[in-house]
FIFI-990752 format. One line per 3 residues: their letters; for each residue x, y, z of N, C-alpha, C, O. Coordinates in steps of 0.02 Angstrom, whole numbers, plus 50000, padded with zeros to 5 digits. Example, Ala and Ser with C-alpha at 12.3 -4.5 7.8 and 13.67 -1.06 7.14 Angstrom:
% residues 2
as) 50660,49716,50390,50615,49775,50390,50660,49835,50390,50712,49834,50423  50642,49888,50354,50684,49947,50357,50645,50002,50394,50670,50057,50402
END
This chain:
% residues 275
xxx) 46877,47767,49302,46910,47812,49254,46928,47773,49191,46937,47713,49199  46933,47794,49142,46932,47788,49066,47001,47740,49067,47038,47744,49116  47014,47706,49025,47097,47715,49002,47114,47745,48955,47171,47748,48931
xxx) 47053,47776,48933,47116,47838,48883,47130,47901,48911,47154,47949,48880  47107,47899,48995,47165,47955,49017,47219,47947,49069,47220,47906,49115  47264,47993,49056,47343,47967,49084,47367,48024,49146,47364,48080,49120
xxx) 47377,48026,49179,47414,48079,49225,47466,48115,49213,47521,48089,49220  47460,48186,49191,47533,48220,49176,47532,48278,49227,47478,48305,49238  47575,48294,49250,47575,48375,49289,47623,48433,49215,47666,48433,49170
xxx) 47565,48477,49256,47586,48519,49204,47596,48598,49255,47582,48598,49315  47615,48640,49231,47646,48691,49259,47594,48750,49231,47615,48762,49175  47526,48799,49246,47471,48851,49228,47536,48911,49196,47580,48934,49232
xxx) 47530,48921,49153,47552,48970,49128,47498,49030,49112,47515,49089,49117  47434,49012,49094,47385,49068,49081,47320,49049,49072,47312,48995,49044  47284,49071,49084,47191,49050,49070,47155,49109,49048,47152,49160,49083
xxx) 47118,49103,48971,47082,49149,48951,46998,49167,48994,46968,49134,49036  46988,49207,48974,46907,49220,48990,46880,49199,48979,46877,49188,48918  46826,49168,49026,46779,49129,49017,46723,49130,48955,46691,49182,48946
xxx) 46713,49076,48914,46657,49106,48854,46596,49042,48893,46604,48987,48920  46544,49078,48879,46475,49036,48871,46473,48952,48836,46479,48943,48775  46466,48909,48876,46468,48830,48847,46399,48803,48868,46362,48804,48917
xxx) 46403,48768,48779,46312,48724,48815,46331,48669,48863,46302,48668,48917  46378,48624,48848,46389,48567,48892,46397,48586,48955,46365,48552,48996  46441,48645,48983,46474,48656,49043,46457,48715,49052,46496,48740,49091
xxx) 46402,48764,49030,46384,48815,49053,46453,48870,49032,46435,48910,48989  46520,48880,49050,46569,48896,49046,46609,48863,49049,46609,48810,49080  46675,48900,49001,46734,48862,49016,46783,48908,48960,46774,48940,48908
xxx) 46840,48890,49004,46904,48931,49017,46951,48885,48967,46950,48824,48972  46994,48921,48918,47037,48856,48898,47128,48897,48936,47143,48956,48938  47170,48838,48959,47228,48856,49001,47291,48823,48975,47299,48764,48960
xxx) 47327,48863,48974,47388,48834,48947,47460,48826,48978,47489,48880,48969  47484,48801,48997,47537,48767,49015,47587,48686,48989,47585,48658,48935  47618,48673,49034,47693,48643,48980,47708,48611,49071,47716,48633,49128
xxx) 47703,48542,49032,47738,48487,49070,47815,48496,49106,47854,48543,49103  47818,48433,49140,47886,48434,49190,47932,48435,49116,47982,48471,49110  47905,48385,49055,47966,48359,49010,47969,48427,48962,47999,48428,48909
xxx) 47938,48473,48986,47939,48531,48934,47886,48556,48874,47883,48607,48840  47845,48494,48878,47803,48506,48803,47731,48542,48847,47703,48530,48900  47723,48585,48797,47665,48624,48784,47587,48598,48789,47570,48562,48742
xxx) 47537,48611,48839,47488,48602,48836,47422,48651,48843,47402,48683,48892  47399,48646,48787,47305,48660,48789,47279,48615,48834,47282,48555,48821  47247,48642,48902,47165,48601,48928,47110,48614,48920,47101,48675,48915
xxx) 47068,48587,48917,47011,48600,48913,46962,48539,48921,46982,48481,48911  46904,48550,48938,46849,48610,48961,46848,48615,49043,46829,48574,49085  46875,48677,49049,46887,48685,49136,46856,48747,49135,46870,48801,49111
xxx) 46788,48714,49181,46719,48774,49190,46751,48814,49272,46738,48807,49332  46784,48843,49243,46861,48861,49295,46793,48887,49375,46775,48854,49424  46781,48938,49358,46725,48982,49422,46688,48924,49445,46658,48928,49499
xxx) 46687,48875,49415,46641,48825,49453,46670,48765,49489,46637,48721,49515  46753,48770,49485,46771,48717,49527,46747,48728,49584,46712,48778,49591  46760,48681,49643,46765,48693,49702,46826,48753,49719,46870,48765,49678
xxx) 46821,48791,49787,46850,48837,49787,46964,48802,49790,47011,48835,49767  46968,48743,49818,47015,48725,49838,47048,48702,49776,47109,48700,49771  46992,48676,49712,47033,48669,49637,47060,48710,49584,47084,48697,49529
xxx) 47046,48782,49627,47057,48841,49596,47122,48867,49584,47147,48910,49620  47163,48832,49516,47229,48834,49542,47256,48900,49516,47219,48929,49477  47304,48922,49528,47354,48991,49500,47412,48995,49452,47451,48947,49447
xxx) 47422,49060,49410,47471,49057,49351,47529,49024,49409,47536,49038,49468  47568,48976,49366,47630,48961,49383,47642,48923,49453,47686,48931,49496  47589,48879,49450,47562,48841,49502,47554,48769,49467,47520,48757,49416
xxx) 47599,48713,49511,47598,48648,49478,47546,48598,49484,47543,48566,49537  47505,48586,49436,47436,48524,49463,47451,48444,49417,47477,48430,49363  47425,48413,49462,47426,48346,49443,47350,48328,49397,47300,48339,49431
xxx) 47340,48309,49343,47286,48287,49312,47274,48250,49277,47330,48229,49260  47197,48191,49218,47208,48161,49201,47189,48188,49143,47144,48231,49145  47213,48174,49090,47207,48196,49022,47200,48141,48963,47227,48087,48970
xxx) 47172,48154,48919,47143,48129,48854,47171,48167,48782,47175,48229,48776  47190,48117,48728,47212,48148,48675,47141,48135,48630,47125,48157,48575  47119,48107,48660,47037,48082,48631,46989,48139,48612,46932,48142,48635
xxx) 47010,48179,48573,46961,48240,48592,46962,48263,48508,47006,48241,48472  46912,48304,48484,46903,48328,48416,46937,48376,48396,46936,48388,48336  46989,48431,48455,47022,48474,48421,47096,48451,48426,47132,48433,48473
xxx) 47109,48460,48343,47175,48405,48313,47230,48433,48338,47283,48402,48343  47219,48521,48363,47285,48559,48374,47320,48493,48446,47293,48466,48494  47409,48491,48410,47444,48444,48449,47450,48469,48528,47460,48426,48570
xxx) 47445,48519,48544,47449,48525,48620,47385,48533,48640,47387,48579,48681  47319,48512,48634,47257,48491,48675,47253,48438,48715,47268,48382,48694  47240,48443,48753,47216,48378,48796,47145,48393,48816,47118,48446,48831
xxx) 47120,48331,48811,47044,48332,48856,47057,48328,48934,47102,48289,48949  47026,48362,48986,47042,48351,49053,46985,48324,49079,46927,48335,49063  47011,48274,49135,46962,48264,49187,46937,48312,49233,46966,48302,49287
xxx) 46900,48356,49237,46891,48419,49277,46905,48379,49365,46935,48404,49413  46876,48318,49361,46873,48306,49440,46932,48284,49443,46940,48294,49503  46971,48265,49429,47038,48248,49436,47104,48293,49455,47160,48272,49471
xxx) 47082,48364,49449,47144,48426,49459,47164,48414,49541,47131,48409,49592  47214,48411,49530,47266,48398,49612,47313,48458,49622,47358,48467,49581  47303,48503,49680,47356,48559,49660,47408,48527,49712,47396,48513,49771
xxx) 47482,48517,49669,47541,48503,49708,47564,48536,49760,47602,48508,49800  47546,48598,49767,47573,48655,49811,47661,48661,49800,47708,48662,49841  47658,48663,49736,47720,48686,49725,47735,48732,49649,47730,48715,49591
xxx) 47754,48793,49678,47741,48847,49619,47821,48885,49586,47878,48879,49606  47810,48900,49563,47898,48934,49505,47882,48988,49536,47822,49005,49537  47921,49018,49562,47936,49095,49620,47965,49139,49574,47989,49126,49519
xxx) 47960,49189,49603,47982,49244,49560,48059,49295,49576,48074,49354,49567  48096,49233,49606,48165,49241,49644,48224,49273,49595,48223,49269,49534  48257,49294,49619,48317,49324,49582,48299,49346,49504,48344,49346,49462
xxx) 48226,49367,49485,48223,49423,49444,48189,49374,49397,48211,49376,49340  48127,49318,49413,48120,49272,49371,48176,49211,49333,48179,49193,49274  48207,49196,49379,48265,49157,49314,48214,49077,49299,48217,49036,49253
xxx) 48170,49080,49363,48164,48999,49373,48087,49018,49319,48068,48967,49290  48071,49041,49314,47989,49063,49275,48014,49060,49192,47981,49035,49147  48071,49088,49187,48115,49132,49138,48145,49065,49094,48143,49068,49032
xxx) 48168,49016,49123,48209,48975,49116,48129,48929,49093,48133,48910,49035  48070,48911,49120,48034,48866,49110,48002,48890,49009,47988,48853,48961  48003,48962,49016,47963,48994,48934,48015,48975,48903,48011,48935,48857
xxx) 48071,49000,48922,48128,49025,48858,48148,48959,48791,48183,48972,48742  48117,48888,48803,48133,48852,48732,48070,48851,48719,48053,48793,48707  48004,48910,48713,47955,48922,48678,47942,48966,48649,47891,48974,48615
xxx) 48006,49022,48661,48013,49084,48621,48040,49076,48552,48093,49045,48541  47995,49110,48493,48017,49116,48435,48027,49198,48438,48015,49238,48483  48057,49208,48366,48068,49269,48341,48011,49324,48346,48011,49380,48371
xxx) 47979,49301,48325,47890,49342,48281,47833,49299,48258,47832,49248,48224  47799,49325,48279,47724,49296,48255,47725,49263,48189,47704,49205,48190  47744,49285,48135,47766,49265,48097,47797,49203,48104,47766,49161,48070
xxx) 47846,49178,48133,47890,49123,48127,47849,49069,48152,47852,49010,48133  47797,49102,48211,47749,49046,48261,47731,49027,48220,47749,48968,48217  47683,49047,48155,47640,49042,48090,47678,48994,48040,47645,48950,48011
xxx) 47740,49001,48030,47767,48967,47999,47786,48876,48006,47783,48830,47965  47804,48880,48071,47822,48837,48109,47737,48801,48115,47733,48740,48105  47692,48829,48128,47622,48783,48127,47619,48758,48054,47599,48700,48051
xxx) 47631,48778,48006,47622,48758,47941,47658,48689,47929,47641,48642,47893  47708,48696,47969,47765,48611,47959,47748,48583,48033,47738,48522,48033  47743,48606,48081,47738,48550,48134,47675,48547,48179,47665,48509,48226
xxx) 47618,48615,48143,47559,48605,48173,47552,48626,48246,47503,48627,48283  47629,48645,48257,47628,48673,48334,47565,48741,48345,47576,48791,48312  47515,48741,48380,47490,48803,48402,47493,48843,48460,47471,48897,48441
xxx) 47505,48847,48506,47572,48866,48552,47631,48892,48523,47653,48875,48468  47664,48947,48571,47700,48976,48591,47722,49048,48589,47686,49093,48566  47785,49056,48614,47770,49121,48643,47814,49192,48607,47839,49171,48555
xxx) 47828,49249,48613,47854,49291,48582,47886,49343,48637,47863,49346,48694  47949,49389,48612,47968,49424,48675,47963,49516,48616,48014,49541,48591  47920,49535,48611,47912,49623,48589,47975,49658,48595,47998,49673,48650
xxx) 48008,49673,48535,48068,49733,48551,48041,49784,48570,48075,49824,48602  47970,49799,48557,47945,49880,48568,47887,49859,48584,47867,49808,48555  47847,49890,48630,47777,49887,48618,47750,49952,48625,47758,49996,48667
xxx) 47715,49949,48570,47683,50033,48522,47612,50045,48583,47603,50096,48617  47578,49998,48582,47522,50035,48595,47446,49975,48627,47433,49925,48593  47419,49986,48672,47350,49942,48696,47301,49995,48669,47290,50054,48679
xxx) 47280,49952,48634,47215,49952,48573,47128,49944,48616,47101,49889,48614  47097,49992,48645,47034,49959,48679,46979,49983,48624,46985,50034,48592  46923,49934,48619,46875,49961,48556,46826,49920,48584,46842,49867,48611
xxx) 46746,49948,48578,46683,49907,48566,46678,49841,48572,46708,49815,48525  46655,49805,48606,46665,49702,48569,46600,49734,48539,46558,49776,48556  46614,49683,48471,46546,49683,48426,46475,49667,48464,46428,49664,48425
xxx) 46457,49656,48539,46396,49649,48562,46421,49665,48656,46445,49629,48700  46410,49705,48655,46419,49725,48729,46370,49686,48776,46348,49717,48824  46352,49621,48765,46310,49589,48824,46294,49509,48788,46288,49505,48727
xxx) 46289,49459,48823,46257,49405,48784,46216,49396,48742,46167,49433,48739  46228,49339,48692,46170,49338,48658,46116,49300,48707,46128,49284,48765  46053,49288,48674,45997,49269,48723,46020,49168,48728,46024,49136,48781
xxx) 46028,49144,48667,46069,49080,48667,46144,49071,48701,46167,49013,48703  46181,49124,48728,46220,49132,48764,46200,49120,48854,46222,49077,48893  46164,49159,48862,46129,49172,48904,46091,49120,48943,46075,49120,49003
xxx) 46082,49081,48904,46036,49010,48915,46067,48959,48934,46042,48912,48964  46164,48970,48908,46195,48947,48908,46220,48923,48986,46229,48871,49018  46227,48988,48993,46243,49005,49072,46188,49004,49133,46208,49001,49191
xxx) 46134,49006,49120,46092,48993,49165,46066,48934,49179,46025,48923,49223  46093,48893,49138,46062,48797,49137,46102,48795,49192,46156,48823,49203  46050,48736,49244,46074,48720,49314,46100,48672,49310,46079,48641,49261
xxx) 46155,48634,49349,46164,48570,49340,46140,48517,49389,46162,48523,49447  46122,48493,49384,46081,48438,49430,46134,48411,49491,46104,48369,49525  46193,48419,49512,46222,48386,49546,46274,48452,49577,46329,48445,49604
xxx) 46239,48512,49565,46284,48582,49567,46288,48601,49656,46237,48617,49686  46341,48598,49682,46335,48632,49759,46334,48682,49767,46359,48717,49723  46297,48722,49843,46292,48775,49865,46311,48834,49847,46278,48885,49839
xxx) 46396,48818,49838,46411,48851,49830,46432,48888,49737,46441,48945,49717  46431,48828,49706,46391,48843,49611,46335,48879,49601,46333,48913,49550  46287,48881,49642,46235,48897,49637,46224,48953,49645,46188,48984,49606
xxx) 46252,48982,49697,46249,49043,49715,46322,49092,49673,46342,49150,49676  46335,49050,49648,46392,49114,49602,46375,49141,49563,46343,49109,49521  46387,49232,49546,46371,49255,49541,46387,49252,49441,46441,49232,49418
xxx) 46336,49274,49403,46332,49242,49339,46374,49299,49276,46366,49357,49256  46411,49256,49265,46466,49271,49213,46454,49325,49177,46399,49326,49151  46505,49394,49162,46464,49439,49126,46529,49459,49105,46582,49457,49137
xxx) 46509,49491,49011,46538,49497,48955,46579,49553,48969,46557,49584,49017  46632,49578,48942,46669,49633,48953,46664,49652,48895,46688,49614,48853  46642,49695,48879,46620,49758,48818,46643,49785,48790,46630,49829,48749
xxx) 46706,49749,48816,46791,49790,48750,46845,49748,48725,46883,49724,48767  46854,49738,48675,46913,49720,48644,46970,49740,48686,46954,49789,48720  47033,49722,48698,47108,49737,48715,47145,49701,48654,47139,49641,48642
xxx) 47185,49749,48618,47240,49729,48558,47294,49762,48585,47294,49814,48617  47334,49733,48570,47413,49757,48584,47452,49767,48514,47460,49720,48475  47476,49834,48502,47505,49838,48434,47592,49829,48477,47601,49844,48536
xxx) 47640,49806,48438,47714,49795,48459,47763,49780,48373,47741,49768,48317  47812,49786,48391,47852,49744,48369,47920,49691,48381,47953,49678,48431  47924,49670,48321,47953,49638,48348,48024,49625,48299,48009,49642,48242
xxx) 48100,49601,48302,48122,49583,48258,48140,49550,48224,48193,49526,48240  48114,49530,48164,48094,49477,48099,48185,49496,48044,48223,49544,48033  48180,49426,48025,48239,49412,47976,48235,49475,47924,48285,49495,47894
xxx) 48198,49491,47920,48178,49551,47878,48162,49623,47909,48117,49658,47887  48214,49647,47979,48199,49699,48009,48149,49693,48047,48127,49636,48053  48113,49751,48087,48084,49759,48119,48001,49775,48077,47993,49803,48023
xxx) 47955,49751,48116,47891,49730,48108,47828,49725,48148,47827,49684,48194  47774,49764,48134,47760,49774,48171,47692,49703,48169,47684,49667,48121  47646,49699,48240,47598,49666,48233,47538,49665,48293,47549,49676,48352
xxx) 47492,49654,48273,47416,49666,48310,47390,49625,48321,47365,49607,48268  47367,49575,48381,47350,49549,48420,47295,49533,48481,47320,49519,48536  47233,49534,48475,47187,49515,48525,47219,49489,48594,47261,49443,48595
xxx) 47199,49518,48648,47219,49500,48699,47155,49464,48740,47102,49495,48749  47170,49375,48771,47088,49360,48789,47127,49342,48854,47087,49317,48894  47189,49346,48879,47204,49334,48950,47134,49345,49013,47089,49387,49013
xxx) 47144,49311,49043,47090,49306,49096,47089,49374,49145,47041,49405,49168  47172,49388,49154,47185,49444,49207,47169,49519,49167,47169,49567,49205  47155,49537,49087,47132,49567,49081,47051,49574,49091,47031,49632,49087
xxx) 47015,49536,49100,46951,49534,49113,46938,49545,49184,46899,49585,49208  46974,49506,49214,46964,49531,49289,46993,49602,49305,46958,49638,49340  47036,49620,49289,47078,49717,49274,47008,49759,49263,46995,49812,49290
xxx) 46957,49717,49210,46920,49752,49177,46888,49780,49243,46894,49836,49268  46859,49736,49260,46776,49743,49315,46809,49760,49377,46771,49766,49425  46881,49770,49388,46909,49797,49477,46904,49869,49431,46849,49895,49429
xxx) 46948,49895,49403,46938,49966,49379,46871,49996,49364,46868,50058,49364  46817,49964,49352,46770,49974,49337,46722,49986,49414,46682,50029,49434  46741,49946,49432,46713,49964,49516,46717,50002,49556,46676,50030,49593
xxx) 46800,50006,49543,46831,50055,49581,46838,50126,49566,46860,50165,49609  46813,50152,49489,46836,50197,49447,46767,50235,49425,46751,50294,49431  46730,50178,49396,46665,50204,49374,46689,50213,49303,46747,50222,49284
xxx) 46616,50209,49254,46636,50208,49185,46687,50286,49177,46738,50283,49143  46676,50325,49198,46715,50402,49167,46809,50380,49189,46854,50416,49167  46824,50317,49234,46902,50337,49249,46914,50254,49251,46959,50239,49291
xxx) 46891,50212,49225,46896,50136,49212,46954,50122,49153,46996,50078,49146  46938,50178,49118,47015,50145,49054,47058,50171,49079,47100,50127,49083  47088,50234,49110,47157,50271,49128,47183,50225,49176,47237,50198,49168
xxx) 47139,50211,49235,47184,50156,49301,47203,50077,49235,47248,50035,49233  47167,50084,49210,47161,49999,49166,47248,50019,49126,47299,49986,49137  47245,50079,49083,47305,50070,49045,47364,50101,49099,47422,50107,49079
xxx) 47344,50120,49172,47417,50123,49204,47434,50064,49195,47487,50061,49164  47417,50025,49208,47439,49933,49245,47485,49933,49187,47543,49953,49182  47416,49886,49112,47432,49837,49065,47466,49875,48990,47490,49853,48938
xxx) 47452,49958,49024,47514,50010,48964,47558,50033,48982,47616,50016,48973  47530,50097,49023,47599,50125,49038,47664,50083,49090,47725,50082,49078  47621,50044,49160,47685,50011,49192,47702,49960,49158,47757,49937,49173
xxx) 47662,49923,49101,47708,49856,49054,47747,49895,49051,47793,49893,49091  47743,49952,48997,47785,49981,48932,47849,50000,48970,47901,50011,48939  47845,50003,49040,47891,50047,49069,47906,50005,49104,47960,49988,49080
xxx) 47896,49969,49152,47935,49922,49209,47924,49862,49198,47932,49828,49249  47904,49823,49135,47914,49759,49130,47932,49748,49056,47918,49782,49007  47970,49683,49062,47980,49662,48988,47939,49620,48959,47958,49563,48974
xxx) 47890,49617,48924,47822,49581,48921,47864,49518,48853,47909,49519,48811  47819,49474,48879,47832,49419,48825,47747,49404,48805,47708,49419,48850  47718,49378,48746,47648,49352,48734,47665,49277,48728,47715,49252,48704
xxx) 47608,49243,48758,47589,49188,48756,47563,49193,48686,47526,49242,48688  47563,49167,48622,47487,49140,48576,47491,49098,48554,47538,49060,48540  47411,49097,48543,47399,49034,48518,47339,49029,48464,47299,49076,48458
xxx) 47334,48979,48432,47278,48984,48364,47193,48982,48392,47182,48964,48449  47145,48999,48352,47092,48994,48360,47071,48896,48357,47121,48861,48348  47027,48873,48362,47010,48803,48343,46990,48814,48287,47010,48767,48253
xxx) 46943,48868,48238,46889,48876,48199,46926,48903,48160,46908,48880,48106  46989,48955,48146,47037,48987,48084,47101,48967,48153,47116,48995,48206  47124,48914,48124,47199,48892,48141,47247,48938,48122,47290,48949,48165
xxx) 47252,48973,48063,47296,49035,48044,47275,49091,48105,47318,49135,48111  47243,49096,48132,47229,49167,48160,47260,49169,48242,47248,49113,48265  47291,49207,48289,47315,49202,48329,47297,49254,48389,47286,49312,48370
xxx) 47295,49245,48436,47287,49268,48492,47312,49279,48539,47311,49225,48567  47345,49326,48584,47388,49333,48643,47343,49296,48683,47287,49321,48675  47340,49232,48735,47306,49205,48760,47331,49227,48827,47291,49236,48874
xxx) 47400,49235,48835,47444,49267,48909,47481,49294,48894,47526,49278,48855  47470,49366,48938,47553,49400,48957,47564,49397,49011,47531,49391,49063  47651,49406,48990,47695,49379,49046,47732,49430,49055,47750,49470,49012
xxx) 47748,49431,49122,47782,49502,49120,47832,49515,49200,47827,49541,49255  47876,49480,49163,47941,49487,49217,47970,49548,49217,47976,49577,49163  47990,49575,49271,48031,49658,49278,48071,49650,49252,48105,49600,49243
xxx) 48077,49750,49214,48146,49744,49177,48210,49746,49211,48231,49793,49244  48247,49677,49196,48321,49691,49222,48353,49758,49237,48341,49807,49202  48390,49758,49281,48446,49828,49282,48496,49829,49242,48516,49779,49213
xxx) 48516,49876,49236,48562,49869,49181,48650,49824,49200,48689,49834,49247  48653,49780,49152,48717,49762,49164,48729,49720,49075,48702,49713,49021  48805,49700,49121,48848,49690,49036,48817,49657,49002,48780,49624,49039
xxx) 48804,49640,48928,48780,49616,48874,48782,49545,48892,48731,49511,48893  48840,49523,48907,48843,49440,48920,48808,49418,48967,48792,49359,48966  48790,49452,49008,48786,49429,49076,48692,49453,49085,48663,49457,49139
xxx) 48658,49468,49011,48582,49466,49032,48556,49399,49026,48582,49355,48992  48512,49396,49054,48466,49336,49029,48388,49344,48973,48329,49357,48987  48421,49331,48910,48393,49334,48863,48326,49261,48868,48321,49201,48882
xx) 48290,49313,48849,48239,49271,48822,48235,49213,48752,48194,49167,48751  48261,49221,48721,48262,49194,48660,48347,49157,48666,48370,49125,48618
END
């Protein structure tokens, strides 16, 4: 092993959808935040192709080796050792109403998208997270190419020379044919505000293709927006993960939602605020 990589455990907070890679066929970028609190990008974790036992879960603690050695400058990247992921078997539970999940986000919550934006401008941070006073509406539309390109494609079908049984036989990565945007707001020093957002969370992609299975194209969006519209909007208090593109650093993305139940009602002092 290298010495420019170091061992940190870090805590999975979210993993986007897989895109097409020449080097790695696929790969997933995942984000989570150390024992000491700071924020991390990994990458390139050709996630479907670990072994089945490196397959770790949101909010699930792994041991790994990491590299700052890498070409994308955003400060929370690390390069990972893919063979190196160790799952601790020790995960943040979802006990007494999230406090312990609740307690790990809450010094990554800003105000508004806006402020995230701001705050990258002076400290380059690209990470972190937001809590919606309202959320208006899930946005589904066309992706500009409902299937791979043919250089996509090529992408994913290169074999790897050292690939097991069970790589081989998995079954080959396929595009989901719709955009998910989330319109919300939120409240900004300047009132309330609204804002629009790409959603590339992983668990919407997988939502995609169980409803789709189970539903068939004519009843695939109604079961899709019970879940991630109507029961967010209604039985959870959603917070967004985002984070910047590598290619337009200004531009931002819900990379994870999070979505702890809404408290019951009790006295003002006594909620546990996000922010």
């Amino acid at each position: 092993m290298s010495s420019e990589f170091f061992t940190e455990d870090v805590l999975i907070l979210t993993k986007t959808y897989p895109t097409p890679s020449k080097q790695y066929r696929e790969t997933t970028c995942v984000a989570g935040v150390t024992r000491e609190g700071m924020m991390r990008r990994l990458f390139p974790i050709p996630f479907r192709l670990l072994q089945g036992e490196d397959q770790f879960k949101r909010w699930e603690w792994v041991r790994v080796k990491l590299s700052t050695k890498t070409s994308d400058r955003r400060p929370e990247s690390r390069k990972i050792e893919t063979d190196s992921i160790i799952r601790l078997r020790e995960e943040v539970d979802t006990s007494d109403g999230w406090v312990k999940r609740l307690a790990v986000i809450r010094p990554h919550v800003v105000s508004d998208p806006d402020a995230l934006e701001e705050r990258r401008k002076t400290s380059k941070e690209t990470l972190g997270l937001v809590e919606p006073s309202r959320c208006i509406a899930l946005e589904i539309t066309s992706a500009e190419s409902a299937d791979w390109t043919e250089d996509e494609l090529a992408k994913l079908s290169a074999d790897g020379l050292f690939d097991s049984a069970d790589v081989r036989n998995r079954t080959e990565l396929r595009k989901v044919p719709y955009d998910f945007r989330y319109r919300y707001e939120c409240i900004t020093a300047d009132g309330s505000k609204e804002f629009r957002h790409k959603v590339t969370d992983w668990e919407f992609g997988a939502l995609y293709w169980n409803c789709m299975r189970r539903h068939g194209p004519s009843g695939w969006e109604s079961a899709f927006r019970d879940k991630v519209e109507r029961d967010f909007f209604t039985k959870r208090r959603l917070a967004f993960l985002l984070g910047t593109m590598l290619a337009h650093p200004h531009r931002w993305l819900i990379v994870g939602v999070i979505y702890p139940p809404t408290p019951p009602p009790v006295p003002r002092e006594q909620q546990l605020d996000l922010l």
